[in-house]
N, C-alpha and C positions, 0 to 999 in steps of 0.2 A: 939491294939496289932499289932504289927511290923509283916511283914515277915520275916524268918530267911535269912540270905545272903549268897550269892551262892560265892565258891571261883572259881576263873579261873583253868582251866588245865596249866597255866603257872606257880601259886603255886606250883602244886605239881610234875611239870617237872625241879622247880628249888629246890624243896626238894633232886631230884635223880640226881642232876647232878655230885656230889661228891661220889657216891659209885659206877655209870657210869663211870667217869675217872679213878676210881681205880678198875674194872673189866679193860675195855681198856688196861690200864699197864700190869697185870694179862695177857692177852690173847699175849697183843705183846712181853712181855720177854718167855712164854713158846714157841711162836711159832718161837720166831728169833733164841731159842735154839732147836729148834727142826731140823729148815731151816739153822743155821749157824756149828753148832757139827755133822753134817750128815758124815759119815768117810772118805770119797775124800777130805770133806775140813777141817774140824774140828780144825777149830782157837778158841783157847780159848781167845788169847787177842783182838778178834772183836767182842766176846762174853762180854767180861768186857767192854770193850767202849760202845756198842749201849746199854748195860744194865743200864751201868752210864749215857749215855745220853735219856735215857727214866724215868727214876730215873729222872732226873732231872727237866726235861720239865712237869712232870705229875703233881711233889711237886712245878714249879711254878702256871701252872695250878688252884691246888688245892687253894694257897696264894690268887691267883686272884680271887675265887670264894670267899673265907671266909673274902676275902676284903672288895668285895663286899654286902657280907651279913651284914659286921660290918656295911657298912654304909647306909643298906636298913632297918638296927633296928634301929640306930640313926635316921633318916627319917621318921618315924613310928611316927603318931599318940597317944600319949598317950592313948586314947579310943577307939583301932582297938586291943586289947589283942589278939586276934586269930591271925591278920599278924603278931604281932610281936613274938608269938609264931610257929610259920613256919618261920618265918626266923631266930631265935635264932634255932631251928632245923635243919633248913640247916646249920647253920654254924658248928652244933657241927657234922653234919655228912661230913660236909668236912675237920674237923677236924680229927672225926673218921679215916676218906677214904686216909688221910696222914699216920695216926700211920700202917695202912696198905699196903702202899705203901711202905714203910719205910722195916715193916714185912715182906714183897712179894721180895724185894731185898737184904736185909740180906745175904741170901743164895750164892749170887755171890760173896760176901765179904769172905765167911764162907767155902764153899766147892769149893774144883777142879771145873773147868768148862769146859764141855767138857770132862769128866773122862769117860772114857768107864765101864758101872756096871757090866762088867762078869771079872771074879779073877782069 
């Protein structure tokens, strides 16, 4: 009888590293809109740029993880089923952590920016 096999904490810190960048994105578009729309300065079109430009860097980011992971399953053992299921899981959550990011910026495309909410 075999012992069962212990995984590293670096599995499962590269399980989290795609729904981490897409929190990341999440914290820096609320707070640059929070820090850039403030009423002294309230540029909406510095708010569309760094939003675009965080958008962007985060979905390449995200590419570079799920690149990564394509070719950590490819590398993969035929008879390691468990690695290559944690990293076919990483890849579909940095997959996920895109259609997200994606979701989470929408909203600058879609609404005013910088629109003051009292009518």
């Amino acid at each position: 009888m075999s012992a069962p096999q212990t995984r590293s904490l670096a599995d499962l810190l590269w399980l989290l590293v795609g729904p981490v960048v897409w929190f990341l994105h999440l914290v820096v578009l609320y707070g640059a809109e929070a820090l850039i729309c403030t009423p002294p300065v309230g540029s909406g079109r510095a708010m569309m740029w760094m939003g675009a430009a965080a958008t962007i860097a985060t979905l390449g980011a995200l590419a570079m993880l799920a690149a990564v992971s394509i070719r950590r399953v490819q590398d993969a053992p035929e008879e390691q089923t468990d690695a290559t299921f944690l990293r076919k899981t990483t890849l579909l959550l940095a997959l996920l952590s895109a259609i997200g990011v994606i979701w989470s910026a929408l909203p600058l495309a879609l609404v005013p920016v910088c629109a003051s909410a009292g009518g």
